[in-house]
C-alpha positions in Angstrom: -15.2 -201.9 -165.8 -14.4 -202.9 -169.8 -16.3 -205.6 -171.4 -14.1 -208.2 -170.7 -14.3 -208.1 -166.5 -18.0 -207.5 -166.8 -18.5 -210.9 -168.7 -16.4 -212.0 -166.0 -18.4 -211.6 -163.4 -19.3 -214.6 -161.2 -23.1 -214.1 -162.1 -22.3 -215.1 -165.6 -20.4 -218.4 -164.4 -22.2 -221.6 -166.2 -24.9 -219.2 -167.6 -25.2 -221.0 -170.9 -25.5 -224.9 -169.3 -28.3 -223.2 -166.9 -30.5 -221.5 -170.2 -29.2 -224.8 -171.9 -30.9 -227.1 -168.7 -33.9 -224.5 -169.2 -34.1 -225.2 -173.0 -33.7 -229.1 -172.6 -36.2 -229.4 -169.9 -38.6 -227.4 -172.3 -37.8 -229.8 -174.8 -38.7 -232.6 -172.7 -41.7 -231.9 -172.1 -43.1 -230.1 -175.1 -44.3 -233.4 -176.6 -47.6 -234.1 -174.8 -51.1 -235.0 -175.6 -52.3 -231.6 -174.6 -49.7 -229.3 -176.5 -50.9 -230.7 -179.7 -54.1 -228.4 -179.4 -52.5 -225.2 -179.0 -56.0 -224.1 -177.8 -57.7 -225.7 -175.0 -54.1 -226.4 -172.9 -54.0 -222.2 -172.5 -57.5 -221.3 -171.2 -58.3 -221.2 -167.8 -61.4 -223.8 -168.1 -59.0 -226.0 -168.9 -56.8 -226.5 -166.2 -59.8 -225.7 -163.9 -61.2 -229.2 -165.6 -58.3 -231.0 -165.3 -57.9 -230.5 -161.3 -61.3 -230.5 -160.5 -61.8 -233.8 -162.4 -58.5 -235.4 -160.2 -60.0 -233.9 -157.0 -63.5 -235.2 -157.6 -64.3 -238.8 -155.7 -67.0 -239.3 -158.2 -65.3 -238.9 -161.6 -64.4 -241.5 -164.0 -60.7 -241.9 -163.0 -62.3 -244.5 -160.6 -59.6 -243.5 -157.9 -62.9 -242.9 -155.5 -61.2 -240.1 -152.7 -57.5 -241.0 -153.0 -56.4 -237.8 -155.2 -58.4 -235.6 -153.3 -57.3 -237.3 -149.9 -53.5 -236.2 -151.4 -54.7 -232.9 -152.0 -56.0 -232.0 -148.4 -52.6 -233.4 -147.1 -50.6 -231.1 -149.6 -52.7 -228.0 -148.1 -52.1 -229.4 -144.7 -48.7 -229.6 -145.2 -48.9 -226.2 -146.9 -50.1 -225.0 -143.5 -53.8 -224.8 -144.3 -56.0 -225.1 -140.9 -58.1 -228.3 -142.4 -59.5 -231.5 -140.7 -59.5 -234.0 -143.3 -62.2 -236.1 -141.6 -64.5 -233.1 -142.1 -64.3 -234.0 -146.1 -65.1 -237.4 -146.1 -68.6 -236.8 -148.2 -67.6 -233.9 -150.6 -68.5 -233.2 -153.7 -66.4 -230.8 -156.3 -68.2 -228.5 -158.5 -66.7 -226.2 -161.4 -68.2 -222.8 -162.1 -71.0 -222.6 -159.2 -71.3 -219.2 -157.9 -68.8 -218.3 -160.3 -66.1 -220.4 -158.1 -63.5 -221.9 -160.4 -63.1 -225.0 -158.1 -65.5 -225.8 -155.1 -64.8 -228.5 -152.6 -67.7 -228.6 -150.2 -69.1 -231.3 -147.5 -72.8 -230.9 -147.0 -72.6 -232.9 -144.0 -70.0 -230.7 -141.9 -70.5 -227.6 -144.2 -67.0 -227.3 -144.8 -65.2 -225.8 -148.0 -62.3 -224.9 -149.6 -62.7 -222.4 -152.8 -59.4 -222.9 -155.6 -59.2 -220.2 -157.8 -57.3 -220.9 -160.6 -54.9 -218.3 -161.9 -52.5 -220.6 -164.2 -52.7 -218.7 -167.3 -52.3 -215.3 -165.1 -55.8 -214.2 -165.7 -56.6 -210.6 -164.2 -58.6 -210.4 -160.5 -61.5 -209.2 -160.7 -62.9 -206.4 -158.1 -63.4 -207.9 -155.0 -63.5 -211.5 -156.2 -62.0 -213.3 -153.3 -64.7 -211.6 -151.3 -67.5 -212.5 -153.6 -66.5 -216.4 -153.3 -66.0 -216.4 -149.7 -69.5 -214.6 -148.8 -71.1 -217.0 -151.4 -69.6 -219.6 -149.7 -70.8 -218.4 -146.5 -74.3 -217.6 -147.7 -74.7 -221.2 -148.9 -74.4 -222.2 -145.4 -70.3 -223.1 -145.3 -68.0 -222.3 -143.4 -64.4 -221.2 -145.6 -61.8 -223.5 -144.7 -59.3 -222.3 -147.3 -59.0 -220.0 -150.5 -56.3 -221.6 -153.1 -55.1 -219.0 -154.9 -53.3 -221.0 -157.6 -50.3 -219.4 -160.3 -48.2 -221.4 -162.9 -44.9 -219.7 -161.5 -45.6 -217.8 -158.2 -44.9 -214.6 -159.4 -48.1 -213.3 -158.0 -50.0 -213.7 -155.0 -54.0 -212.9 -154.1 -54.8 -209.4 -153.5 -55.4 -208.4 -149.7 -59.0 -208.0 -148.5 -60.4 -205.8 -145.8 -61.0 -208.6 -144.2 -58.7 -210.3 -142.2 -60.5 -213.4 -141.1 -60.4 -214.1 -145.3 -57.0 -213.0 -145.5 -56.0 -215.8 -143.1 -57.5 -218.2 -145.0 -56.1 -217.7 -148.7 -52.6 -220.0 -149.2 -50.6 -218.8 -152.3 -49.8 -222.3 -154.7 -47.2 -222.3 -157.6 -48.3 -225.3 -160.0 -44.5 -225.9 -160.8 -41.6 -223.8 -159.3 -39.7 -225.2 -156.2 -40.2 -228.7 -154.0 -43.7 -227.4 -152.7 -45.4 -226.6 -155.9 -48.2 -228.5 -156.7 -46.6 -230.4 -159.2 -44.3 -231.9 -156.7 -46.1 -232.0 -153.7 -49.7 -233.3 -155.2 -49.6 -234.3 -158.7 -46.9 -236.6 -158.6 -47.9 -238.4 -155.9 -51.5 -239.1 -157.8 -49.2 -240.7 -160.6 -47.6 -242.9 -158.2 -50.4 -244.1 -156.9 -52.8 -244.5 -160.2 -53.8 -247.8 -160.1 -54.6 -248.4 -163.9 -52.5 -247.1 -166.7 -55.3 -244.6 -167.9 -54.8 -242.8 -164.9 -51.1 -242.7 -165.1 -51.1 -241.7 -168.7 -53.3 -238.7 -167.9 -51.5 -237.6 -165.2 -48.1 -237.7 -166.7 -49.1 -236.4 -169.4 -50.9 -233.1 -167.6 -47.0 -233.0 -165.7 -45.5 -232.3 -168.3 -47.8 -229.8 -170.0 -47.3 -227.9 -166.4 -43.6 -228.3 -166.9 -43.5 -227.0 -170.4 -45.5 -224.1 -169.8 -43.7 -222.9 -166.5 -40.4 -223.4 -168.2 -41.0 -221.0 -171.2 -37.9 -218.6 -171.9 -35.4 -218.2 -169.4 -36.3 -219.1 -166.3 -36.4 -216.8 -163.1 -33.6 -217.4 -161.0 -31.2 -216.5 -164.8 -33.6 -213.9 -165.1 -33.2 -212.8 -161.4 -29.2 -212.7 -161.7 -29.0 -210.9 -164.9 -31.1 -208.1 -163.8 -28.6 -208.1 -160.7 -26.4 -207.9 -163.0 -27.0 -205.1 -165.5 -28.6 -203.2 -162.5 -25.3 -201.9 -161.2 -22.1 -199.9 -162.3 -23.5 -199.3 -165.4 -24.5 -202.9 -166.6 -27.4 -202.1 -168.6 -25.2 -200.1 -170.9 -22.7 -202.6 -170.9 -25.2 -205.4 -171.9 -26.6 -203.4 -174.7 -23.1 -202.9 -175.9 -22.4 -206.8 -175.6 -25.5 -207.4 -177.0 -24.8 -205.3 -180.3 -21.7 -206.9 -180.4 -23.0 -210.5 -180.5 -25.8 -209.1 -183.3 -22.9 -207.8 -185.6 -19.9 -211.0 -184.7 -21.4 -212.5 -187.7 -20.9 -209.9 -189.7 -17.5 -209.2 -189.0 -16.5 -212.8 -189.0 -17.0 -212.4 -192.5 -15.5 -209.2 -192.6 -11.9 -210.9 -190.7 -12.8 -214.3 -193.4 -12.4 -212.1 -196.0 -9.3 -210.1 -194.8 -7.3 -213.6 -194.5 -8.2 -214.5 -198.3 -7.2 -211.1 -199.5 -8.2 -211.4 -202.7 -6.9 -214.9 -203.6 -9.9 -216.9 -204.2 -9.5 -218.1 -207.7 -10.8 -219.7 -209.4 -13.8 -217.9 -209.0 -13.7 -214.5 -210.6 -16.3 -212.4 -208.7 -17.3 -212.3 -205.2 -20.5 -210.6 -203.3 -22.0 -210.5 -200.0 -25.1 -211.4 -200.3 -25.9 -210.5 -196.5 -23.8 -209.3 -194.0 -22.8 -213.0 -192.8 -23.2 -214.7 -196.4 -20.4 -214.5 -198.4 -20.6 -215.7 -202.2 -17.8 -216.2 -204.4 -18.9 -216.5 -208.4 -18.0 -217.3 -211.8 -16.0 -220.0 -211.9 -16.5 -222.4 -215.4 -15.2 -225.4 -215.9 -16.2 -227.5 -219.3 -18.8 -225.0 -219.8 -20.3 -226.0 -216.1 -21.1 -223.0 -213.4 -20.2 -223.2 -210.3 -20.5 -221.1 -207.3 -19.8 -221.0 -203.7 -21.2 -219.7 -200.7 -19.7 -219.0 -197.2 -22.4 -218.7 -194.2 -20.8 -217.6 -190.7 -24.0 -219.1 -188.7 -25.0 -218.4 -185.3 -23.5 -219.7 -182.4 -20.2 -220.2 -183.9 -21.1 -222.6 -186.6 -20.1 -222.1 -190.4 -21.0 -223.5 -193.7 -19.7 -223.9 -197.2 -22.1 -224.4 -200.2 -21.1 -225.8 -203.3 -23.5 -225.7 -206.1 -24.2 -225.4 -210.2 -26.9 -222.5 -210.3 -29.6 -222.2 -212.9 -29.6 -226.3 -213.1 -32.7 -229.0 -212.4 -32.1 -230.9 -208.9 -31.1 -234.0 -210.5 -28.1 -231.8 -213.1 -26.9 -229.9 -210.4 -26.8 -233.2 -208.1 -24.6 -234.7 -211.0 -22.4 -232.0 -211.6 -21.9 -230.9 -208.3 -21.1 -234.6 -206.9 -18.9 -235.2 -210.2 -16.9 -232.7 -209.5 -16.2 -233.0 -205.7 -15.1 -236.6 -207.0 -12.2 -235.1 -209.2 -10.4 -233.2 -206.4 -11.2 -236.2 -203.8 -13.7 -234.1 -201.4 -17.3 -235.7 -201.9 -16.8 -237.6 -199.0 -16.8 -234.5 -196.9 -19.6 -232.7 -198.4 -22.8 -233.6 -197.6 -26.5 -233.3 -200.3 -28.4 -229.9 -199.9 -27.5 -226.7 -198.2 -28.0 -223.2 -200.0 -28.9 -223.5 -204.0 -29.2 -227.5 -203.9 -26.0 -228.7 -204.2 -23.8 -229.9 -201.6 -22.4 -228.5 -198.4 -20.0 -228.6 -195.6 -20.5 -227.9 -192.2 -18.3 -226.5 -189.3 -20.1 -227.4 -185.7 -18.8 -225.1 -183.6 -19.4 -227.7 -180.8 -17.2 -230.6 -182.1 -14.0 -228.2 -183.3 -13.9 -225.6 -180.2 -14.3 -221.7 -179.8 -15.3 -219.7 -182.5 -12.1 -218.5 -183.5 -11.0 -222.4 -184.1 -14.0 -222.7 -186.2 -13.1 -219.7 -188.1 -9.5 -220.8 -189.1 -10.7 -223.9 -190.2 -12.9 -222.7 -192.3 -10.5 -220.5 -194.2 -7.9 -223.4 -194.3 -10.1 -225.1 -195.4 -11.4 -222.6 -197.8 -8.4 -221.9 -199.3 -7.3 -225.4 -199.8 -11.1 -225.9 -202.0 -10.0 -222.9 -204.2 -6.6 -224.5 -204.8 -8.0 -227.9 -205.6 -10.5 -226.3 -207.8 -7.9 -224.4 -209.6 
């Protein structure tokens, strides 16, 4: 298979839009309250805090037993074996017995343990067991272990005991329909009667969304390794892939090619990196001017004009003056490489790459003749 009928491949049909949906879902929800601190939203305690604080009929969101009512329907929808009436008196504890979440009923000694795994923290040896025969020891009878993961991609380790291994139901906090973003948190936000409780909880969403969403997400992940798996696709990925690393480069090169010399007025040129082009030495009433050309990721390009070895506000002068005499400071815009002024080629308002590439050397070539 050559390069060209392995990217055609129906695996790679819409691949950019889905990382793109990825990335602008990311986006979305990287502004809340809790990613400011880029401490407290990644530690265990912290989600552990969050959910036991919704789940608790006592805390201050003043919703009394209405998230936690939600909760036990979400298990019991999950398939957990729970009678909801047997929770009507609970009380939620954090940390007791080592438990991350404990739901317990002192009147019909019922309980459910939540173990929170969000930030993929390591099992310990035998720590389901050690929470269900605390549980049990305390006078309680187990009536589920939550076993909770940001993505799903790992489920509770099996115990020698089977009557525990019955019990435990695997929860992704934000994956598919059934996570417990969807199926619990949600539903509290729809129902917060007060804006404090809404605000909390949509913020917390989208903290959960942003986190789960990181890089690529599985499914993309899933089809590529499909992908480079068979008929020799990893080698033909590392190939594509050291092509894509070195198009820049030879964009540059194929720039260069086309303008075969003929770039006066400017009397030197050197590439500064592989994609960066400068062209050098060009006078004019004892003024310096220089350009550079940048072949930019993604199919973009850019064209620097400047006045090097000049203060901002001389170089701003002398570089707008002169865009003014050959009629071209209206399409050049203040900044860009060395301070002056620049113009830039968005790959996703002119087309493919290759369009963006010819217009840039038209449009190149028809600076150096106004310059000259």
């Amino acid at each position: 298979m050559d390069i060209a009928s392995f990217l055609a491949l129906k695996e790679f049909d819409g691949i950019e839009k889905r990382i793109g949906d990825v990335q602008q879902q990311m986006e979305l929800n990287r502004f809340n309250l809790f990613t400011i601190s880029s401490y407290n939203a990644y530690l265990e305690n912290f989600h552990s805090d969050v959910i036991k604080l919704l789940l608790d009929p006592q805390e201050r969101h003043g919703h009394h037993n209405a998230f936690l009512d939600l909760f036990l329907d979400y298990l019991i929808f999950l398939g957990a074996q729970i009678d909801k009436s047997h929770y009507g008196l609970c009380q939620v504890t954090r940390e007791k017995g080592k438990i991350d979440i404990w739901i317990t009923d002192s009147t019909s000694k019922k309980t459910i343990i939540i173990e929170n795994k969000i930030n993929n923290a390591g099992d310990m040896e035998n720590q389901l067991e050690n929470y269900y025969n605390y549980a049990q020891s305390c006078g309680f009878q187990v009536d589920s272990i939550i076993y909770l993961t940001l993505h799903g991609n790992k489920n509770a380790p099996w115990t020698d005991n089977l009557e525990l291994n019955a019990k435990i139901l695997n929860l992704t906090a934000f994956k598919n329909n059934d996570d417990l973003c969807r199926g619990w948190l949600q539903k509290c936000y729809e129902i917060s009667k007060d804006e404090h409780s809404r605000s909390f909880i949509f913020q917390y969403l989208k903290l959960i969304k942003h986190l789960s969403q990181q890089g690529m997400d599985r499914e993309i992940k899933e089809d590529f390794y499909k992908i480079i798996s068979t008929d020799s696709g990893y080698q033909k990925a590392k190939a594509v892939a050291a092509l894509v690393a070195g198009l820049d480069e030879y964009r540059t090169d194929l720039l260069l090619e086309k303008i075969n010399g003929d770039y006066a007025p400017f009397k030197k040129i050197y590439r500064y990196r592989p994609n960066h082009q400068l062209f050098e030495r060009y006078y004019d009433n004892d003024i310096l001017y220089k350009i550079d050309v940048q072949l930019l990721s993604g199919g973009n390009a850019q064209i620097d004009f400047w006045n090097p070895g000049q203060d901002h506000q001389t170089q701003k002068h002398n570089v707008s003056e002169k865009l003014k005499s050959i009629g071209l400071y209206e399409e050049f815009e203040h900044g860009g490489a060395g301070g002056g002024m620049y113009k830039f080629f968005d790959s996703d308002a002119i087309g493919s790459i290759e369009e963006v590439d010819s217009e840039l050397y038209n449009y190149l070539m028809a600076l150096f003749k106004k310059l000259r």
